[in-house]
C-alpha positions as CSV (number, residue, x, y, z in Angstrom):
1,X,23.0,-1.1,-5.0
2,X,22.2,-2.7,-8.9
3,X,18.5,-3.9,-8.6
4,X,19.6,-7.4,-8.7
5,X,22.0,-7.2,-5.7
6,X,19.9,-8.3,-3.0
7,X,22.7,-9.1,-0.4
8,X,24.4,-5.5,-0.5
9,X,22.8,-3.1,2.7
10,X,22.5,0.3,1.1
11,X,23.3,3.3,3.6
12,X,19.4,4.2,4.9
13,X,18.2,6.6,7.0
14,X,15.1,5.9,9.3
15,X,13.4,9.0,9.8
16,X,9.5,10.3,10.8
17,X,7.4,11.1,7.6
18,X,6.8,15.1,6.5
19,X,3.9,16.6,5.5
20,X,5.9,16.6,1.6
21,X,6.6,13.1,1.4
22,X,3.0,11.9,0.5
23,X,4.2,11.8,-3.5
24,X,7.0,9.8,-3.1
25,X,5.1,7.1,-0.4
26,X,1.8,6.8,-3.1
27,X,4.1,5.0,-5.5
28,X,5.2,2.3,-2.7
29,X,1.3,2.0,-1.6
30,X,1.0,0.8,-5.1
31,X,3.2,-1.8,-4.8
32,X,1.8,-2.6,-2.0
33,X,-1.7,-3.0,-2.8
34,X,-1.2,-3.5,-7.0
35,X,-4.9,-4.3,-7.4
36,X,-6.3,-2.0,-5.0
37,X,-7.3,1.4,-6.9
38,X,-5.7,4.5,-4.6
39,X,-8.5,7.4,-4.3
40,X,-5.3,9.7,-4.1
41,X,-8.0,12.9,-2.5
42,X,-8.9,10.6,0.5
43,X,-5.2,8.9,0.7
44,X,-3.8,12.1,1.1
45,X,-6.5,13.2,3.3
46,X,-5.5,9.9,6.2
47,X,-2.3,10.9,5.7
48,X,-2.2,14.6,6.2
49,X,-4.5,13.5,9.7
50,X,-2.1,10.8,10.7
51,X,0.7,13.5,11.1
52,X,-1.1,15.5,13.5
53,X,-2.0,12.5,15.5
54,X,-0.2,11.3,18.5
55,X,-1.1,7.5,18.0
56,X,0.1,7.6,15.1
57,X,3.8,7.4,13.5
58,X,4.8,7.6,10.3
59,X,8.2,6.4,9.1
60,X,10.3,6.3,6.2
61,X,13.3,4.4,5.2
62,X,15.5,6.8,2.8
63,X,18.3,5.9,0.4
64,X,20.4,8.6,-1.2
65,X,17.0,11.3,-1.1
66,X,15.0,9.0,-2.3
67,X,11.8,7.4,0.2
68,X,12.4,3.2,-0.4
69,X,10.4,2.0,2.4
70,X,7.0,3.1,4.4
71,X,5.8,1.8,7.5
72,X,2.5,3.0,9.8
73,X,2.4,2.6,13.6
74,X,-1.0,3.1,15.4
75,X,-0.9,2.8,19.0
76,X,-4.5,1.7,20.5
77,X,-5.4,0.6,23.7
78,X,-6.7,-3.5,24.4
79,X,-8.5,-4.4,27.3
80,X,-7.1,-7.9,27.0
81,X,-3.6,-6.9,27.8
82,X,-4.4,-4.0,30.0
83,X,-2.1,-1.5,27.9
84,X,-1.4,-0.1,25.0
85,X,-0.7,-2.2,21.5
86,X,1.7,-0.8,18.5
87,X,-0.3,-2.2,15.5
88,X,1.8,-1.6,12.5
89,X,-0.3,-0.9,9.2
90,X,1.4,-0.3,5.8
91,X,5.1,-1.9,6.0
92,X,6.5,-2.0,2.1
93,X,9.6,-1.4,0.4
94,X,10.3,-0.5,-3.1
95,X,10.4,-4.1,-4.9
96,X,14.0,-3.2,-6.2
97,X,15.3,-2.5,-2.3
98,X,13.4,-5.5,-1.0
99,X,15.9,-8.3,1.2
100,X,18.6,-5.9,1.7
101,X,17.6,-5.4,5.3
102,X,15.0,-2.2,4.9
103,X,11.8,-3.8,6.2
104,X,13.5,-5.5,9.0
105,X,15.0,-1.8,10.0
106,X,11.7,-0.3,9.5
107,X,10.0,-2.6,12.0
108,X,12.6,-2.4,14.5
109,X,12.3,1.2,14.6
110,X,8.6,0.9,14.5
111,X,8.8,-1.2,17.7
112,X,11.6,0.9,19.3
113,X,8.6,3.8,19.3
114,X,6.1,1.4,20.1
115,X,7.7,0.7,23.2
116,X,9.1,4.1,24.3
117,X,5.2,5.3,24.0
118,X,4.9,1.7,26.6
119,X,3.1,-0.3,24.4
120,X,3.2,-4.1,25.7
121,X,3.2,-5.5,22.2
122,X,3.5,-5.0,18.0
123,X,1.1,-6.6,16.4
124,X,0.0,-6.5,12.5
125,X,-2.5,-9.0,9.6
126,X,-0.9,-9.9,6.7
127,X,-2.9,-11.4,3.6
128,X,-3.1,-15.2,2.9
129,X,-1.4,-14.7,-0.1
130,X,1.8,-13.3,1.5
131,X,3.8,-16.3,2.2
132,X,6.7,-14.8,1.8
133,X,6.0,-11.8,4.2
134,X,4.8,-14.2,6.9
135,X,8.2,-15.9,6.7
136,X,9.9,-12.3,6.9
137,X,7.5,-11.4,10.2
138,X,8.1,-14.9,11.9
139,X,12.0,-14.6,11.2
140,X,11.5,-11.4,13.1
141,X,10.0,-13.0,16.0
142,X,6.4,-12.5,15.3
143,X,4.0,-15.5,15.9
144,X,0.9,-16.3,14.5
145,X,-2.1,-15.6,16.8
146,X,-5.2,-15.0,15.7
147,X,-7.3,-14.9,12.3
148,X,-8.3,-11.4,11.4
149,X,-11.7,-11.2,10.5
150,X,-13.1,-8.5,8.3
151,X,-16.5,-6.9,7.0
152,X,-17.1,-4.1,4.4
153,X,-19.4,-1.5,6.2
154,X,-22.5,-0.4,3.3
C-alpha cells in the first residue's frame, strides 16, 4: 500500500504478541505518545509481565512481517456491572497504515477475546486532544460515558 493510499486494505494478520516483538511495538508507542519519554528498561519490563498474565492480551496487527498496529486488553472486574470489563489500553497503528481498516480490526479482535473471557463490556479513555480518535471509537459504537479522572502518585 504507497503511504498516501489510505483507502487500499492491506493483507493483515491479527495475531497474540511474542515475547520478541517488544522492538518492533516501541517504535509505534512512540507514535503514540510523541511527547512522552519511553524508559525503554521499565517498558520492557510491563511488557515481558503482561505476557505471562491472564488478564492480559496482547495483540498485533502484522503486514508482510512487519508489526503495523498494537493494541492492550486488560480484563478487570467492576462491581457496578457485576462482571468482568475488557479495558483496552494502547491501540495505535503506524501513522503510514492509519484509515485502511487496522485499528478497527484490532479492536474487534480485542473485543472478540474480551467477550470469549465473558466480559460484559470494552471500555477505554482517550485524550482531549484526540478528536479524531473519538470519532474513530464512536463510529465503532463506543459512547461517551464518563470523564476519566487522573492523579500522579509522589
Amino acid at each position: 500500500m504507497a503511504a498516501n493510499d489510505k483507502t487500499a486494505k492491506p493483507n493483515i494478520t491479527i495475531r497474540p504478541t511474542k515475547p520478541d516483538d517488544f522492538d518492533q511495538i516501541l517504535p509505534l508507542l512512540k507514535q503514540l505518545w510523541p511527547a512522552n519519554p519511553i524508559n525503554m528498561k521499565a517498558a520492557r519490563d510491563i511488557f515481558t509481565k503482561g505476557l505471562a498474565l491472564n488478564q492480559r492480551a496482547y495483540l498485533c496487527a502484522c503486514h508482510d512481517g512487519r508489526i503495523i498496529g498494537f493494541c492492550t486488553l486488560v480484563v478487570r472486574d467492576c462491581l457496578w456491572l457485576q462482571g468482568d470489563v475488557g479495558y483496552l489500553c494502547d491501540l495505535v497503528v503506524d501513522q503510514e497504515h492509519r484509515g485502511s481498516g487496522i485499528g478497527t480490526a484490532l479492536v474487534e479482535k480485542a473485543a472478540e477475546i474480551a467477550r470469549q473471557r465473558g466480559c460484559l463490556r470494552v471500555e477505554l479513555d482517550s485524550g482531549f486532544h484526540r478528536t479524531a480518535a473519538h470519532q474513530f471509537y464512536e463510529n465503532r459504537g463506543f459512547e461517551k460515558r464518563a470523564f476519566l479522572f487522573s492523579r500522579v502518585l509522589k
